[in-house]
PQR file of N, CA, C, O and H, with PARSE charges and radii, in Angstrom:
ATOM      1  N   UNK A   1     148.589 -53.874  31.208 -0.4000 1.5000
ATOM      2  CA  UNK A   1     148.249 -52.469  31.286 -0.0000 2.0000
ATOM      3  C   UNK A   1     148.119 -52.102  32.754  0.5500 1.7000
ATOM      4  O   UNK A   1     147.656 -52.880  33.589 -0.5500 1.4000
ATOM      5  N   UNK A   2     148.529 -50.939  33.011 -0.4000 1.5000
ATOM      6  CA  UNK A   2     148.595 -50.783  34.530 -0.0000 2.0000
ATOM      7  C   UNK A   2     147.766 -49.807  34.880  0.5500 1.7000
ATOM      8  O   UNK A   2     147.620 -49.148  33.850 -0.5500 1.4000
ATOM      9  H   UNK A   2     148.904 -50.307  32.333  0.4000 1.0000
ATOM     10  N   UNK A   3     147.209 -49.383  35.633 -0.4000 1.5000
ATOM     11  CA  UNK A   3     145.787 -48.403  36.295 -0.0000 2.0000
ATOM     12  C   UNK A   3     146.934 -46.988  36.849  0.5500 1.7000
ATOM     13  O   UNK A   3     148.138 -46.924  37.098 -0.5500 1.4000
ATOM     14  H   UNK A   3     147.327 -49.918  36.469  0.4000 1.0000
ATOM     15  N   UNK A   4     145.822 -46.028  36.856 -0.4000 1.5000
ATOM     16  CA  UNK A   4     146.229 -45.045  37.139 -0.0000 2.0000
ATOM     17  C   UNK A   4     146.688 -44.973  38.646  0.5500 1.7000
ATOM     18  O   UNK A   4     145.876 -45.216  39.538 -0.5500 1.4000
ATOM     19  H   UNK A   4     144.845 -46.081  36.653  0.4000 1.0000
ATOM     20  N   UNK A   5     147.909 -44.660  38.905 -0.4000 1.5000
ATOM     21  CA  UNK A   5     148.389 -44.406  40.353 -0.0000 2.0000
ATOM     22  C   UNK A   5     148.085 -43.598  41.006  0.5500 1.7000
ATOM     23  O   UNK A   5     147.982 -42.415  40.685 -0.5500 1.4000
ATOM     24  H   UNK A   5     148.569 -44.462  38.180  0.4000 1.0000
ATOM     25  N   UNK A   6     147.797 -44.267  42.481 -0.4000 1.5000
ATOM     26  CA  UNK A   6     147.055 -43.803  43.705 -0.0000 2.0000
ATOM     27  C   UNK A   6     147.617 -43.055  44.357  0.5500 1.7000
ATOM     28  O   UNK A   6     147.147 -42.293  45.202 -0.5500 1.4000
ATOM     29  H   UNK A   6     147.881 -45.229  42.742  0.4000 1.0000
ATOM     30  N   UNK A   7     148.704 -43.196  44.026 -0.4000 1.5000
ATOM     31  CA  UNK A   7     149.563 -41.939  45.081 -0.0000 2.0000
ATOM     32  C   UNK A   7     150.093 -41.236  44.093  0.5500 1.7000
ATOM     33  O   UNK A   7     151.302 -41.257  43.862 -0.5500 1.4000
ATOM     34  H   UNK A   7     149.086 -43.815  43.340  0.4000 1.0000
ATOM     35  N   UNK A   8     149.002 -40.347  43.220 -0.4000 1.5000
ATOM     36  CA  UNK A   8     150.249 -39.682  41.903 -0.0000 2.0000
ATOM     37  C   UNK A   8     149.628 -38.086  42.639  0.5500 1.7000
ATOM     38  O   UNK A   8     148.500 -37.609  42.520 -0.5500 1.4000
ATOM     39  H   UNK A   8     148.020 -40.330  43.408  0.4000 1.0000
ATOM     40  N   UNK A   9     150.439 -37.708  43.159 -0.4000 1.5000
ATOM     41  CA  UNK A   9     149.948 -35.884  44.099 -0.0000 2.0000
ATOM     42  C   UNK A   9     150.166 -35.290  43.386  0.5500 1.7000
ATOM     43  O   UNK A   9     149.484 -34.332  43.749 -0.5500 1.4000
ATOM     44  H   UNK A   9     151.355 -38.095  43.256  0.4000 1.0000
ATOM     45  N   UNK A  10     150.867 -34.813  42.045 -0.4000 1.5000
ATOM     46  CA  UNK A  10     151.270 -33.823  41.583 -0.0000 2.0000
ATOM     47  C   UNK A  10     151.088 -34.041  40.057  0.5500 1.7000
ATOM     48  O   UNK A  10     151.224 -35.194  39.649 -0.5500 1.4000
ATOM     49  H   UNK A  10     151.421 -35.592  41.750  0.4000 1.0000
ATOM     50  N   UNK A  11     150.844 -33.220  39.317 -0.4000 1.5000
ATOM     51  CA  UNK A  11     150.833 -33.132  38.084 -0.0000 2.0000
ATOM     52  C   UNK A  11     151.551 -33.953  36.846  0.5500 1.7000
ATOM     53  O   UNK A  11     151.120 -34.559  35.865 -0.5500 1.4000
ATOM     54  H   UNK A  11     150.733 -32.283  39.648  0.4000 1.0000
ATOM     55  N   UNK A  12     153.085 -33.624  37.469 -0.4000 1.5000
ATOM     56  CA  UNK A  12     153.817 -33.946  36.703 -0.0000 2.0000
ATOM     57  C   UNK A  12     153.889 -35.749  36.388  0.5500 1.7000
ATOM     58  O   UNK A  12     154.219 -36.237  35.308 -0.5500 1.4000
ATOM     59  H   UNK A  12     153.436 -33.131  38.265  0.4000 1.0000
ATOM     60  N   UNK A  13     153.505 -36.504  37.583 -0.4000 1.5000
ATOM     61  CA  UNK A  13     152.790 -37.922  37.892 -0.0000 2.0000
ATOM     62  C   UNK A  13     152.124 -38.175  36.674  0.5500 1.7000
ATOM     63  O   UNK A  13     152.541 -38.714  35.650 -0.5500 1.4000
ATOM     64  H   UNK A  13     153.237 -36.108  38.461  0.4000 1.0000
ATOM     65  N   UNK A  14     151.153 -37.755  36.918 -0.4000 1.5000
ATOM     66  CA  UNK A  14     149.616 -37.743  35.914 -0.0000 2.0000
ATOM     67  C   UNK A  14     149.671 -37.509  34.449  0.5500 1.7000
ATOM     68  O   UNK A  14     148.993 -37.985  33.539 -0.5500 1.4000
ATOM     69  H   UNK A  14     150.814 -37.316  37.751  0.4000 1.0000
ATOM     70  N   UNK A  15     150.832 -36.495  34.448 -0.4000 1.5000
ATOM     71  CA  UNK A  15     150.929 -36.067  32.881 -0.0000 2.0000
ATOM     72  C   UNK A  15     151.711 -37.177  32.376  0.5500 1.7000
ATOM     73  O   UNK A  15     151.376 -37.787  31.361 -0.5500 1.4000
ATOM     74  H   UNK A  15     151.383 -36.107  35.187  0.4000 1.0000
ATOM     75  N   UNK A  16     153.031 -37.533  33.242 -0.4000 1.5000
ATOM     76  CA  UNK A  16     153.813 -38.544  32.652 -0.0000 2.0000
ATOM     77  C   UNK A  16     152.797 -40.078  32.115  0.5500 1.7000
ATOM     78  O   UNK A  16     153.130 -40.760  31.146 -0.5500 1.4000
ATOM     79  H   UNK A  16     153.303 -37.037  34.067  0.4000 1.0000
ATOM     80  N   UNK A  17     151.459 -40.399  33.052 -0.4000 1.5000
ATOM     81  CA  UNK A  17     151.067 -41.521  32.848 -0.0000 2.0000
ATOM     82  C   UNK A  17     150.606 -41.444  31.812  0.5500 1.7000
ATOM     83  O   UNK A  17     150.806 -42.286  30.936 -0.5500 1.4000
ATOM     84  H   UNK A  17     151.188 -39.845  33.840  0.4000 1.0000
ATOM     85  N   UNK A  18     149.463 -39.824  31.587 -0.4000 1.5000
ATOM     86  CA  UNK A  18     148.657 -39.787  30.695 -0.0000 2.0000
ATOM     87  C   UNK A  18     149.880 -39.658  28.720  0.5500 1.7000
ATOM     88  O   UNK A  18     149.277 -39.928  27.681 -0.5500 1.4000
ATOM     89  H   UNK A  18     149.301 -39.140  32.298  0.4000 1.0000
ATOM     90  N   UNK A  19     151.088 -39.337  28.661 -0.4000 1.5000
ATOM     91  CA  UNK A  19     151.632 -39.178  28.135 -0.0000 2.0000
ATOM     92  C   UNK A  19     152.149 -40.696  27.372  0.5500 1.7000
ATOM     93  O   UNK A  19     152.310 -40.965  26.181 -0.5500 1.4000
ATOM     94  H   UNK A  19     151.578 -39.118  29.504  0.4000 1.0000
ATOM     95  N   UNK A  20     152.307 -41.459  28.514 -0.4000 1.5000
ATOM     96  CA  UNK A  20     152.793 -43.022  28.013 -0.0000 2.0000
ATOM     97  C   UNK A  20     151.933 -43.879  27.504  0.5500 1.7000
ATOM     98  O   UNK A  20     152.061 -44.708  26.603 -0.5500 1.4000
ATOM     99  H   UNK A  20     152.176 -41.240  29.481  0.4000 1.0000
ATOM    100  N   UNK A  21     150.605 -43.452  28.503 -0.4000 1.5000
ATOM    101  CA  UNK A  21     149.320 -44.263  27.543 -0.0000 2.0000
ATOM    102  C   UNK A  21     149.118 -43.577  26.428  0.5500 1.7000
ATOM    103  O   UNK A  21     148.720 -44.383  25.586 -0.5500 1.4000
ATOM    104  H   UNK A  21     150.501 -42.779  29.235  0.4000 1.0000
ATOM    105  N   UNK A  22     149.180 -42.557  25.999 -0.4000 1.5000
ATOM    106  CA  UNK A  22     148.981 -42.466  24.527 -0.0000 2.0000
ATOM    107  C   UNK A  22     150.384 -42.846  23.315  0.5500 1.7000
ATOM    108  O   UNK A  22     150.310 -43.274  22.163 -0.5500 1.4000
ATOM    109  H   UNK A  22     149.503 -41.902  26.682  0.4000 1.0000
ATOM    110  N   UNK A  23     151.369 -42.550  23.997 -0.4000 1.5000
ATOM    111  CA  UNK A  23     152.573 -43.510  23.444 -0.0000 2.0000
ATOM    112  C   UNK A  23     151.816 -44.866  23.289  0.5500 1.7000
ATOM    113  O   UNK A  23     151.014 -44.754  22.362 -0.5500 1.4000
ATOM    114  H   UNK A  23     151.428 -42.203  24.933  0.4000 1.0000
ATOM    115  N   UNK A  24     151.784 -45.829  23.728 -0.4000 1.5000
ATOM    116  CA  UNK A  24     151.935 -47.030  23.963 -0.0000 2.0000
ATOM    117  C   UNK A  24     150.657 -47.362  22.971  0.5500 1.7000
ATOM    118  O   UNK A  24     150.696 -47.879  21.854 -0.5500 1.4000
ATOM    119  H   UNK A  24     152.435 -45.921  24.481  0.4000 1.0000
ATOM    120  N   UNK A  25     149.989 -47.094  23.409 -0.4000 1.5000
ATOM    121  CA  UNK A  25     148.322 -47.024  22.191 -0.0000 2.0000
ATOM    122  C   UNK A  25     148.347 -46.465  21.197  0.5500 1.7000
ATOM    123  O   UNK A  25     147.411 -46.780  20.462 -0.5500 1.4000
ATOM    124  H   UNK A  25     149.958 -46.673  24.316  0.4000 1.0000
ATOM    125  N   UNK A  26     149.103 -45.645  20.749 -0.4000 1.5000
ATOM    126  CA  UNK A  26     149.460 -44.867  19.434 -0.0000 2.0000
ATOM    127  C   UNK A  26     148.197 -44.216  19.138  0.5500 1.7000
ATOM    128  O   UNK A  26     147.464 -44.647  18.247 -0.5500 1.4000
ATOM    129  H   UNK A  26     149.864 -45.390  21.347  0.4000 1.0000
ATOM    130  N   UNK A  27     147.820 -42.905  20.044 -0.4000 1.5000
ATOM    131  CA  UNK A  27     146.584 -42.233  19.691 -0.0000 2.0000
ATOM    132  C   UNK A  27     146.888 -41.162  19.333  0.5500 1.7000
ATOM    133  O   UNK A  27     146.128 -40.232  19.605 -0.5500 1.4000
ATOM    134  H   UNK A  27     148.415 -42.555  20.768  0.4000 1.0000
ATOM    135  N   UNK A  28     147.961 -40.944  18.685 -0.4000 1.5000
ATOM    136  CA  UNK A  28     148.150 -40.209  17.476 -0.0000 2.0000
ATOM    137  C   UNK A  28     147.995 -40.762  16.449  0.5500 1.7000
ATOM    138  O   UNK A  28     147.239 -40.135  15.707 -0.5500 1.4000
ATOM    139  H   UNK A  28     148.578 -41.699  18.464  0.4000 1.0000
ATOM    140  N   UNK A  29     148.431 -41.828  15.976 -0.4000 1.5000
ATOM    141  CA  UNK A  29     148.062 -41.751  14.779 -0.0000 2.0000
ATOM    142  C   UNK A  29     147.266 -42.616  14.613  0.5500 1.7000
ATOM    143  O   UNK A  29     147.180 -43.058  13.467 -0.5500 1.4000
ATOM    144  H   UNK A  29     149.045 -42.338  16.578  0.4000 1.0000
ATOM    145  N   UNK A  30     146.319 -43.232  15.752 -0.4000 1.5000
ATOM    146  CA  UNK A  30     144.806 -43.277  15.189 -0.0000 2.0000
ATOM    147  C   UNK A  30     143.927 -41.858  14.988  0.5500 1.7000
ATOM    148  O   UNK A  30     143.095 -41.649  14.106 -0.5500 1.4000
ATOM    149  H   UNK A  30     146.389 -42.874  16.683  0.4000 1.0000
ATOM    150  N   UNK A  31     144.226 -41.206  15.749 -0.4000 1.5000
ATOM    151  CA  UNK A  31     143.787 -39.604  15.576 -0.0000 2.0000
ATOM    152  C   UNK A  31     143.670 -39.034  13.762  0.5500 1.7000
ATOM    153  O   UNK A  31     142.784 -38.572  13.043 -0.5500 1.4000
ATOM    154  H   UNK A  31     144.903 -41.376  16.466  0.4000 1.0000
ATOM    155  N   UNK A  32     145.257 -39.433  13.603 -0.4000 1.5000
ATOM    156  CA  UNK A  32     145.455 -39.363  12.526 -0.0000 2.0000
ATOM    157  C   UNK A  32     144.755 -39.850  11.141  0.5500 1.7000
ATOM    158  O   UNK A  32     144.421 -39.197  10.153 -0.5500 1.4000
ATOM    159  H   UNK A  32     145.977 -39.808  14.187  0.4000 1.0000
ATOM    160  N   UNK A  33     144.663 -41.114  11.407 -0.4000 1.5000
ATOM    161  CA  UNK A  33     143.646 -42.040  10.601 -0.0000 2.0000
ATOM    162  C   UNK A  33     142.117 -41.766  10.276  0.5500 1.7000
ATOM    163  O   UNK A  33     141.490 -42.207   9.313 -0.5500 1.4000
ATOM    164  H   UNK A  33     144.934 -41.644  12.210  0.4000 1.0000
ATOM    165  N   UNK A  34     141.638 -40.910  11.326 -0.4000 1.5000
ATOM    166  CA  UNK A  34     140.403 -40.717  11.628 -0.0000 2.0000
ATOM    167  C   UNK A  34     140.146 -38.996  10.947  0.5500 1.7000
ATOM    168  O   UNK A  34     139.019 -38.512  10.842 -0.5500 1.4000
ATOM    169  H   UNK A  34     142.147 -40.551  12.108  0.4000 1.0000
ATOM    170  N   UNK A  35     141.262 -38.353  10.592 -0.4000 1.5000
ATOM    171  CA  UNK A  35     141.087 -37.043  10.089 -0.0000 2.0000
ATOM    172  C   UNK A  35     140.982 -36.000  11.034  0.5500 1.7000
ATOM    173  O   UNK A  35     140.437 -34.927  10.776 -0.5500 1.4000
ATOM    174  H   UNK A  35     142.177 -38.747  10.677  0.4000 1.0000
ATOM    175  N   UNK A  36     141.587 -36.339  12.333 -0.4000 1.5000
ATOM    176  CA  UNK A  36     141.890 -35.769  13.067 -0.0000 2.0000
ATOM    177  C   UNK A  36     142.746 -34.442  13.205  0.5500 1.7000
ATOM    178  O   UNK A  36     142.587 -33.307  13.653 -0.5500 1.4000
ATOM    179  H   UNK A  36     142.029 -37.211  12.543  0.4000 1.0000
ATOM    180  N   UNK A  37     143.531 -35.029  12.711 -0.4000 1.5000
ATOM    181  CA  UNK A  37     145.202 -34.174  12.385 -0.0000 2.0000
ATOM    182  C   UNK A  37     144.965 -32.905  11.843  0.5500 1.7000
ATOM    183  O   UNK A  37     145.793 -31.999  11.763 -0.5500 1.4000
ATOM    184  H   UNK A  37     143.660 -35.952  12.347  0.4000 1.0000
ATOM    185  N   UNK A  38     143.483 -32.871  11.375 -0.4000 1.5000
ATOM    186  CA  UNK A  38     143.943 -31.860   9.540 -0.0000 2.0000
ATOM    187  C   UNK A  38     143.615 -30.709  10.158  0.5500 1.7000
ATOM    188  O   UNK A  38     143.687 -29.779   9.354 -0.5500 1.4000
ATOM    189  H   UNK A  38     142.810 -33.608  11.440  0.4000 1.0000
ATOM    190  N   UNK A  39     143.095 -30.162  11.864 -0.4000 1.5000
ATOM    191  CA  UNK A  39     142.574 -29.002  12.292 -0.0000 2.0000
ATOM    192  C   UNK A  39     143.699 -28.373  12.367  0.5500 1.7000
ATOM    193  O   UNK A  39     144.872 -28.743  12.408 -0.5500 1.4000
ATOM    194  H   UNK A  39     143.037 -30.917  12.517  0.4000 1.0000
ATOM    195  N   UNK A  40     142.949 -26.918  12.383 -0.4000 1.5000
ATOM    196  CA  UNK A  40     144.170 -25.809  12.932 -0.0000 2.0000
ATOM    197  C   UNK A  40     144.833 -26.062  14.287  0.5500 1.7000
ATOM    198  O   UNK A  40     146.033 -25.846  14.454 -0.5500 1.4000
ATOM    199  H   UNK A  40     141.996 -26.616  12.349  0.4000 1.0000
ATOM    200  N   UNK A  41     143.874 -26.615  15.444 -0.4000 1.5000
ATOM    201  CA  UNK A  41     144.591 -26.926  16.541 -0.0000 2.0000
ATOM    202  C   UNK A  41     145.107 -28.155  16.906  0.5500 1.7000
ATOM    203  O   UNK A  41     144.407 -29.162  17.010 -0.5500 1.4000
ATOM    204  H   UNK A  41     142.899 -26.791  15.309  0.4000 1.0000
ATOM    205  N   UNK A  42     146.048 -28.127  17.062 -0.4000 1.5000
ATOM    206  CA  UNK A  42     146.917 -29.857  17.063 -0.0000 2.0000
ATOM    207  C   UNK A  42     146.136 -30.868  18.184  0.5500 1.7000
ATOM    208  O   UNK A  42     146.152 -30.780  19.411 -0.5500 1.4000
ATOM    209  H   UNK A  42     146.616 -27.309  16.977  0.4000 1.0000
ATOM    210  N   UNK A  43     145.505 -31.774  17.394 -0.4000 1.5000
ATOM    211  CA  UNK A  43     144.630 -32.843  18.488 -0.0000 2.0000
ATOM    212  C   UNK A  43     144.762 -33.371  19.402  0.5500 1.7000
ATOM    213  O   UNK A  43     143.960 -33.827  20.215 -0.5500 1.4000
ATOM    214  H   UNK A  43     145.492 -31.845  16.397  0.4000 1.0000
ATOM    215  N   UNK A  44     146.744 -33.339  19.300 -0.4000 1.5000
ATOM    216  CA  UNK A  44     147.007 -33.975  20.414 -0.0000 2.0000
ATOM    217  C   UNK A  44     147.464 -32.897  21.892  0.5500 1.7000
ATOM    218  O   UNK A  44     148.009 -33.199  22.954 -0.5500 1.4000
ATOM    219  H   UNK A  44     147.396 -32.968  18.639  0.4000 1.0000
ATOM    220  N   UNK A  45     146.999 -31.687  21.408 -0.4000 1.5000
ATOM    221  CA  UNK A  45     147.355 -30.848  22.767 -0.0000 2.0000
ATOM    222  C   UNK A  45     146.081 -30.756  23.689  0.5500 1.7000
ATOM    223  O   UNK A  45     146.001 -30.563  24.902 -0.5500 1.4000
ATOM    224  H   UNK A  45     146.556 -31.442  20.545  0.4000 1.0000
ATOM    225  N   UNK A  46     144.858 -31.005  22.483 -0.4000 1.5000
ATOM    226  CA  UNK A  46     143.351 -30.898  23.255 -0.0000 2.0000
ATOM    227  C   UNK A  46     143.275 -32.483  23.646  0.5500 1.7000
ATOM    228  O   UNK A  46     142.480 -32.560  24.583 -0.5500 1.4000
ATOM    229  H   UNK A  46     144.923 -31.161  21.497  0.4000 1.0000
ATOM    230  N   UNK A  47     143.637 -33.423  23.404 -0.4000 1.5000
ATOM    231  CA  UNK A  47     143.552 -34.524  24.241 -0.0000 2.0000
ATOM    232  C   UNK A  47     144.870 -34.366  25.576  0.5500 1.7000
ATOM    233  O   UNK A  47     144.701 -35.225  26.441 -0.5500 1.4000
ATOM    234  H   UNK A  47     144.282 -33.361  22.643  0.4000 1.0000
ATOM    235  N   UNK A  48     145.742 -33.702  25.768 -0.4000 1.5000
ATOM    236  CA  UNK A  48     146.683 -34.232  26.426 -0.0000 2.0000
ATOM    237  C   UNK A  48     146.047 -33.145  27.366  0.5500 1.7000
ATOM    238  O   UNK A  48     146.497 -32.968  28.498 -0.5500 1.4000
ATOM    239  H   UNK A  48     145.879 -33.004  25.065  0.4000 1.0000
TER
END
């Protein structure tokens, strides 16, 4: 697992990391599992 990068200046950096760690961990569909999913607002836009 690799740490968040030190030289990430810009957004698009940060989003890409924060985007792969939840790929890679599948926190969607533990989200999912947990009864997450079932709101009106999609869980994974308030985590991302």
């Amino acid at each position: 697992m690799s740490s968040i990068p030190q030289n990430a200046h810009n957004e698009n950096d940060i989003s890409s990391f924060v985007a792969n760690f939840m790929k890679d961990f599948q926190v969607g569909r533990l989200l999912f599992q947990c009864n997450a999913g079932k709101e009106k607002i999609p869980v994974m836009d308030i985590f991302r």
